[in-house]
VEXRODREN-720512 format. One line per 8 residues: number of its first residue (from 1); for each residue x negated, y, z negated of C-alpha. Coordinates in steps of 0.25 Angstrom, whole numbers, plus 5000, padded with zeros to 4 digits. Each point is the difference from the previous one (the first is absolute). Example, Ala and Ser with C-alpha at 12.3 -4.5 7.8 and 13.67 -1.06 7.14 Angstrom:
1) 4951 4982 4969; 4994 5014 5002
This chain:
1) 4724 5373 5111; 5003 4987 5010; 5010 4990 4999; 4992 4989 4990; 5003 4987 4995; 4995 4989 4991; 5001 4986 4998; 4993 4989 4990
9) 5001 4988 5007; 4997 4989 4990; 4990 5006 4994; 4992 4995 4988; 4988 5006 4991; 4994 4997 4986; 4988 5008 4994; 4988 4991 5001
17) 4999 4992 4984; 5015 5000 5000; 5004 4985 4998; 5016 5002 5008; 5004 5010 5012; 5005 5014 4996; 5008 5001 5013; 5003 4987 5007
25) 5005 4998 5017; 5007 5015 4997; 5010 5003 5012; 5006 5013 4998; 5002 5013 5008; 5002 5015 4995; 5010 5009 5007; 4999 5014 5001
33) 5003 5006 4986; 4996 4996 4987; 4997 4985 4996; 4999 5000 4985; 4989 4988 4995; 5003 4996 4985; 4992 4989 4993; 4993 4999 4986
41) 4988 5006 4999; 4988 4994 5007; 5012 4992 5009; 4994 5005 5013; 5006 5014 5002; 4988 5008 5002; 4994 4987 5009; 5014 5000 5009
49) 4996 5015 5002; 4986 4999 5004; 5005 4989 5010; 5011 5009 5007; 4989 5011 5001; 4989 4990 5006; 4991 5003 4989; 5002 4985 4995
57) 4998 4990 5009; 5010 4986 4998; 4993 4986 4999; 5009 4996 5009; 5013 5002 5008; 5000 5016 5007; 5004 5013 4996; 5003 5006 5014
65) 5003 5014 4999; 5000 5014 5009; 4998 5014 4998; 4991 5006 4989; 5000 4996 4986; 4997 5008 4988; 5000 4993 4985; 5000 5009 4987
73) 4994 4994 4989; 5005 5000 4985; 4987 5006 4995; 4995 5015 5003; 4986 4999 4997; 4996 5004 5014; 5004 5012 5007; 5008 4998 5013
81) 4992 5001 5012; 5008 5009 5007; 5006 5009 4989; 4989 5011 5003; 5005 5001 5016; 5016 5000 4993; 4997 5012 4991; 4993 5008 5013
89) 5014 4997 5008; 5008 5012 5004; 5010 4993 5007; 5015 5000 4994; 5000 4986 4997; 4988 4999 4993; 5003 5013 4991; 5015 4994 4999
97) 4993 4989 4993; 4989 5004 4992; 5010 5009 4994; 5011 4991 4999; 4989 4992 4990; 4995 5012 4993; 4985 4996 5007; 4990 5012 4996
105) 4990 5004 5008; 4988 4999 4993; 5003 4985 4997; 4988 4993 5007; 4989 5009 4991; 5006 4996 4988; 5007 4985 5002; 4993 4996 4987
113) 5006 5012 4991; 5014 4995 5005; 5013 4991 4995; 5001 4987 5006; 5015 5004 5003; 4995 5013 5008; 4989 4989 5008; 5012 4992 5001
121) 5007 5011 5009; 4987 5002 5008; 4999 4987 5003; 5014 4997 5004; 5001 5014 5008; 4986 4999 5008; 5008 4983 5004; 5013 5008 5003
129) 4993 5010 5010; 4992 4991 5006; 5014 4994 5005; 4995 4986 5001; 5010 4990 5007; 4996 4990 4988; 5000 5005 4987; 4997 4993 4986
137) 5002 5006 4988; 4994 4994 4988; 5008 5006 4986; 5001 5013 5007; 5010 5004 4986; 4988 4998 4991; 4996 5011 4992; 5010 5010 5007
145) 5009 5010 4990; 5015 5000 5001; 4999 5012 5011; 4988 4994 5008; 5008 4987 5001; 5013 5006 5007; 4992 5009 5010; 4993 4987 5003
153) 5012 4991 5003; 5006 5010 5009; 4987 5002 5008; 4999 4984 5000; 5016 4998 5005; 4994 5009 5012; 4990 4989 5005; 5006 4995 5011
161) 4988 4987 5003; 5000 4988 4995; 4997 5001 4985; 4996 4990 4988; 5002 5005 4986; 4995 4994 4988; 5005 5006 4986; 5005 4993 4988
169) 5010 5014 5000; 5013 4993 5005; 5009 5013 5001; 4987 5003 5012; 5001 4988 5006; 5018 5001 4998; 4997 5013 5006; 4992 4997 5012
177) 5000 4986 5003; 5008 4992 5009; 4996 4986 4998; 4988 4995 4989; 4990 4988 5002; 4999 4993 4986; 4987 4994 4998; 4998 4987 4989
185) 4988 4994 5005; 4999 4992 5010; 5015 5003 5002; 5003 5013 5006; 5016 5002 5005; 5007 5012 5008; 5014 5005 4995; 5008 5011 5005
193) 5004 5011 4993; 4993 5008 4988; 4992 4996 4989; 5012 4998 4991; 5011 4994 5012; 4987 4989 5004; 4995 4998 4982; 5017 4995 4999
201) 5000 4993 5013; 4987 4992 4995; 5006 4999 4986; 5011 4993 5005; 4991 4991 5010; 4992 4997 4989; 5012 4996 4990; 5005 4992 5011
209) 4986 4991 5002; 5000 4998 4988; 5014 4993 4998; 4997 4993 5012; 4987 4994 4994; 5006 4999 4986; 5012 4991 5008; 4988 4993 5008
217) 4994 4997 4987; 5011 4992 4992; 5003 4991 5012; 4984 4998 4999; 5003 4996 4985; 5012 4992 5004; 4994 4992 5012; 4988 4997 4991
225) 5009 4994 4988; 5007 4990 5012; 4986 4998 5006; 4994 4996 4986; 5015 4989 4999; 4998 4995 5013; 4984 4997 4996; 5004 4993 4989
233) 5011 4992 5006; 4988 4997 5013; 4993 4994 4990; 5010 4991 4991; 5002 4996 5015; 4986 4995 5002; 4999 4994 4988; 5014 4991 5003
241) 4994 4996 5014; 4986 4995 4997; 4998 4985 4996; 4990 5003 4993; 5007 4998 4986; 5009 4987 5003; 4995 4988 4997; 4996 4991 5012
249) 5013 4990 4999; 5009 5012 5000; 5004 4996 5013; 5013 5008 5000; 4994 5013 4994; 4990 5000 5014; 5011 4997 5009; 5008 5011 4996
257) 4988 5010 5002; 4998 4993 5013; 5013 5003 5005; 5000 5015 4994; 4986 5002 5008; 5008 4994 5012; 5012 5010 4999; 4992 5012 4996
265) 5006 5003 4987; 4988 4997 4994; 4995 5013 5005; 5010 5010 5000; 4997 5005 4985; 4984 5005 5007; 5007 5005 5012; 5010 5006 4992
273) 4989 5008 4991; 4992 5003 5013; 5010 5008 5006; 5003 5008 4987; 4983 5002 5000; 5002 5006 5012; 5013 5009 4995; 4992 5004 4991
281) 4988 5005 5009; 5010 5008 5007; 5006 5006 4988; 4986 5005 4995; 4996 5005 5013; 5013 5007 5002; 4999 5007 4985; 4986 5004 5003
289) 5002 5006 5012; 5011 5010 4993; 4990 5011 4998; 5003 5010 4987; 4992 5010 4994; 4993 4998 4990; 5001 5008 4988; 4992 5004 4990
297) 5001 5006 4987; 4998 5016 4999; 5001 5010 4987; 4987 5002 4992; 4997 5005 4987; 4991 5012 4995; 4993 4994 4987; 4998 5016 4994
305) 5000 5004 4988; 5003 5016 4991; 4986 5006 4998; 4996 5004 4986; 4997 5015 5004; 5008 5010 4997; 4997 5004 5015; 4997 4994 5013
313) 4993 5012 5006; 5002 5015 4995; 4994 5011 5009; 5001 5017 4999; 5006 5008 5010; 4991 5004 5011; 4997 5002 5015; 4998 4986 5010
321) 4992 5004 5013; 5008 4994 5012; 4991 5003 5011; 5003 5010 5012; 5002 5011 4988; 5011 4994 4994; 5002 4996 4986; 5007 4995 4991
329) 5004 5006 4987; 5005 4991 4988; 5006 5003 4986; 4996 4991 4987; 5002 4986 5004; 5002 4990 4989; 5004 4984 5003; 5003 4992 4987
337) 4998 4983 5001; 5015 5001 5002; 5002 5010 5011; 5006 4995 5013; 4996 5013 5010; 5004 5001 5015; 4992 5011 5007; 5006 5005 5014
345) 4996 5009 5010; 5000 5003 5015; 4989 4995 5008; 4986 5006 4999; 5005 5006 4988; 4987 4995 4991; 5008 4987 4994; 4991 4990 5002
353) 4987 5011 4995; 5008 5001 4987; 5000 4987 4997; 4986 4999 5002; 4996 5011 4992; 5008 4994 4990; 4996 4984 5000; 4988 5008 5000
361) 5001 5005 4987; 5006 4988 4993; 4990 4997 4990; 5004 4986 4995; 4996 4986 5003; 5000 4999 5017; 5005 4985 4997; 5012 5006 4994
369) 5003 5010 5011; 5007 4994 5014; 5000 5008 5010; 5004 4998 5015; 4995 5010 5010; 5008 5006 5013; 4992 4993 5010; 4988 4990 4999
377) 4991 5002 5012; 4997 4985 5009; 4986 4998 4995; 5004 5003 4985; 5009 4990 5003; 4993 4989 5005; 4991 5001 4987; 5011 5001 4992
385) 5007 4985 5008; 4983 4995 4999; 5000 5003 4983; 5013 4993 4999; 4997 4986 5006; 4986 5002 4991; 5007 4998 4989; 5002 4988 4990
393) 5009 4992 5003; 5010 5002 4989; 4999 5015 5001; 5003 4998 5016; 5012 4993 4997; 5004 5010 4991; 5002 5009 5010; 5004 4990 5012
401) 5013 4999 4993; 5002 5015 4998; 4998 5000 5015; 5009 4990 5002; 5010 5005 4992; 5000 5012 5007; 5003 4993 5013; 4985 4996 5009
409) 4995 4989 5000; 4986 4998 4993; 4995 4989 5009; 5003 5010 5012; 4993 5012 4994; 4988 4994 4993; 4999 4995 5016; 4999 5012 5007
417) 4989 5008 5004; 5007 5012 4994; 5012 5003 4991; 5012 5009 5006; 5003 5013 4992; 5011 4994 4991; 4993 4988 4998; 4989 5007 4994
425) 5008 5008 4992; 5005 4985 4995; 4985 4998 4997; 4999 5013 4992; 5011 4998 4991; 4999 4984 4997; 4986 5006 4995; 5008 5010 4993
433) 5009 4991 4992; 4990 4994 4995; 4993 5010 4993; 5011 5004 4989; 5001 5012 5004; 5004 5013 4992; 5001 5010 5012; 5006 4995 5013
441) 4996 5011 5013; 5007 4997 5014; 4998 5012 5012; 5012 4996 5010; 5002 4984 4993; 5008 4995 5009; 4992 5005 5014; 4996 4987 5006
449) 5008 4992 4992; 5013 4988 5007; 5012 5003 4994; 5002 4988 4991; 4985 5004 4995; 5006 5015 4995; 5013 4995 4994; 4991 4990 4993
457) 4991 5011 4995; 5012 5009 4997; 5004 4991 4989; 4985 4998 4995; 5000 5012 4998; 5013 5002 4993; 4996 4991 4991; 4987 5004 4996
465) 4996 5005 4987; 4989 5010 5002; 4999 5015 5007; 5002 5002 5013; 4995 5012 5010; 5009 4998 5014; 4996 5006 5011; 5011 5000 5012
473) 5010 5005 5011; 5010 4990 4995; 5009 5007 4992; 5009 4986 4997; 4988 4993 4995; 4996 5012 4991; 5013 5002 4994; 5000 4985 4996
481) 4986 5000 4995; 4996 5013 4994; 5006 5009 4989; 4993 5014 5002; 4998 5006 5014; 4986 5008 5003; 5002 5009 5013; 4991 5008 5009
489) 5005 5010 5008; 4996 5014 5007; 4997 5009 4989; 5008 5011 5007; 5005 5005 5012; 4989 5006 5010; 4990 4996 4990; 4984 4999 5005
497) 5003 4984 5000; 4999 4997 4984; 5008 4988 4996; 5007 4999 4985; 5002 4987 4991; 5014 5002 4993; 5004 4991 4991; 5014 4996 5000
């Protein structure tokens, strides 16, 4: 690893169909260590990454950089190009590593049999080995269990390069970061600090902007009220000095406008006013240039209602192939129209093929079942953004508004040529809402999601009336939401790789 830097030097991009800049004349540098990048979904995080790694190129202004550059993308369809060569690596740092993230050997054969938290590890170890002088990380948290998440951050305080984190996990970015860029499109502003030290610090700016424009405000209001007097009393003037309404022999009547004309008093009332005009441009120009945020109102609903059945999904005890001879072994499994279940387990331990299996076996009407996968691949989710905006009106707006609510905005996303993860999740579950559901499914519901959007749909959720199967590593999100706990766990000690479903 060389000594690299990285500068943006007013830099600006937009996708093309997009109708305003996502990033506009951007002037920033990133230090050695972590920069934390925070922003709503589908503000530009992912974009600001691909510029810094010289995969996107800006519209204008520079990105100078030196030294190689690696980015680390949110999804793990693919397999890492050079996770074969880590895995034949003897050396002691690359077997420090790959043990330090638990990455097995025969990974590469069987990507597509494995957790997206065990593709995550791959990912972020081959980046990590590869020891980049940039390197940008793209929710490297997602998908990752409690024990893969504190190897992980230990291994990332190691990188001593120049490092861009994006995650909507603030006690990472606390952890790591020591300043954060905050993007709200076109804006983009640089504070010191973690994620929590620069969120009070633009809190209070954002507090302070506003006074300031509410203060600019009523002296707009004020001004405008004299301005509108002064009019008034302008024009009473005007009509005293014209001649037009005294009679012709009104000799003295003229004279005394003739001499006002001659002294100037007749115009002081306009002048008067004009000047007070002018006030009045400053005074609008001066409020409009206090810039605040704007807001938008957040919270949605889920329109659910109890099912009629005496049970959402029933299933005998049986045997779940796994892959890589391993299995799964499960007791009875009953879930009544009011059960709320949380179902935990390390990674790779068969989560996510048991909630197939049982989606799978759901026997109602699809239109009452929502269910929300782990991952949604990028041409699945291009078709999902392209049905959308094929809509009817009325039914699109529908689910703008829950997209809005949940904190994107509809105009920038039904823009873009294709959806980031947590703004397809968005899609997913606006179309969810509005099906009534009976049975609501989430694998990993808040991966991919901006912090205002999960506390948004925490309290959804809360809320909601009908069942609901949780899958997560978030233990506080399951405790709040979910009554009954389904765990999977080794079945034994030096056992031939069979899993057990307990229900606790």
């Amino acid at each position: 690893m060389q000594d690299g830097y990285l500068l943006f030097e007013n830099v600006s991009y937009t996708y093309e169909a997009m109708s305003v800049p996502l990033l506009e004349n951007l002037s920033v540098s990133f230090p050695k260590r972590w920069t934390g990048i925070a922003g709503a979904n589908g503000a530009g995080k992912t974009t600001i990454l691909k510029l810094a790694t010289g995969l996107l190129k800006p519209l204008s202004g520079q990105v100078r950089m030196h030294g190689e550059a690696l980015y680390c993308a949110q999804r793990t369809d693919e397999v890492p190009s050079s996770l074969e060569r880590l895995l034949c690596e003897t050396d002691r740092a690359a077997c420090e590593l790959k043990g330090r993230l638990a990455i097995g050997k025969d990974w590469v054969g069987r990507w597509g049999s494995l957790s997206h938290g065990e593709r995550k590890r791959a990912q972020i170890g081959v980046m990590l080995w590869l020891q980049p002088d940039i390197l940008a990380l793209d929710e490297p948290t997602n998908h990752i269990d409690a024990e893969a998440r504190s190897l992980l951050i230990a291994a990332l305080r190691e990188f001593d390069g120049i490092g861009l984190l994006v995650s909507h996990d603030r006690e990472l970015l606390d952890s790591l970061c020591d300043q954060c860029l905050f993007l709200n499109p076109p804006r983009a502003v640089m504070r010191p600090g973690s994620y929590s030290q620069g969120k009070f610090q633009a809190a209070r700016e954002e507090a302070a902007a506003r006074r300031k424009r509410e203060i600019a405000s009523q002296n707009f209001v004020r001004l405008s009220a004299e301005a509108h007097r002064r009019a008034a009393k302008a024009r009473v003037a005007d009509r005293k000095r014209s001649k037009a309404s005294l009679d012709r022999g009104d000799r003295d009547g003229r004279a005394r406008i003739d001499l006002a004309r001659i002294t100037g008093k007749d115009g002081k009332a306009g002048r008067l006013a004009g000047q007070m005009r002018a006030r009045l441009d400053m005074a609008h120009r001066q409020e409009q240039s206090i810039l605040v945020q704007e807001t938008y109102e957040l919270g949605i609903w889920v329109s659910s209602e109890f099912s009629r059945r005496a049970a959402l999904f029933r299933v005998h005890s049986g045997i779940l192939p796994l892959g890589n001879g391993r299995e799964l072994r499960y007791p009875d499994l009953l879930m009544s129209p009011r059960d709320r279940i949380g179902l935990t387990g390390a990674n790779g331990s068969g989560k996510t093929s048991l909630v197939r299996f049982l989606v799978s076996r759901i026997d109602f009407s699809p239109e009452r079942l929502t269910y929300l996968p782990q991952e949604i691949d990028a041409q699945s989710s291009r078709a999902l953004l392209d049905e959308a905006r094929r809509l009817p009106p009325e039914v699109l707006g529908k689910l703008m508004t829950v997209v809005s609510r949940l904190g994107s905005r509809p105009a920038r996303l039904l823009e873009s040529r294709e959806p980031s993860p947590g703004e397809v999740r968005k899609l997913l579950l606006g179309l969810g809402i509005a099906r009534q559901p009976h049975l609501i499914v989430m694998d990993e519901p808040t991966n991919h999601l901006d912090l205002p959007s999960i506390e948004c749909l925490e309290e959804a959720l809360e809320g909601c009336p009908c069942g609901l199967f949780l899958v997560s590593h978030d233990l506080r999100l399951l405790s709040r939401l979910t009554r009954s706990r389904w765990h999977i766990a080794p079945a034994a000690a030096g056992s031939d790789g069979s899993l057990l479903l307990s229900l606790q």
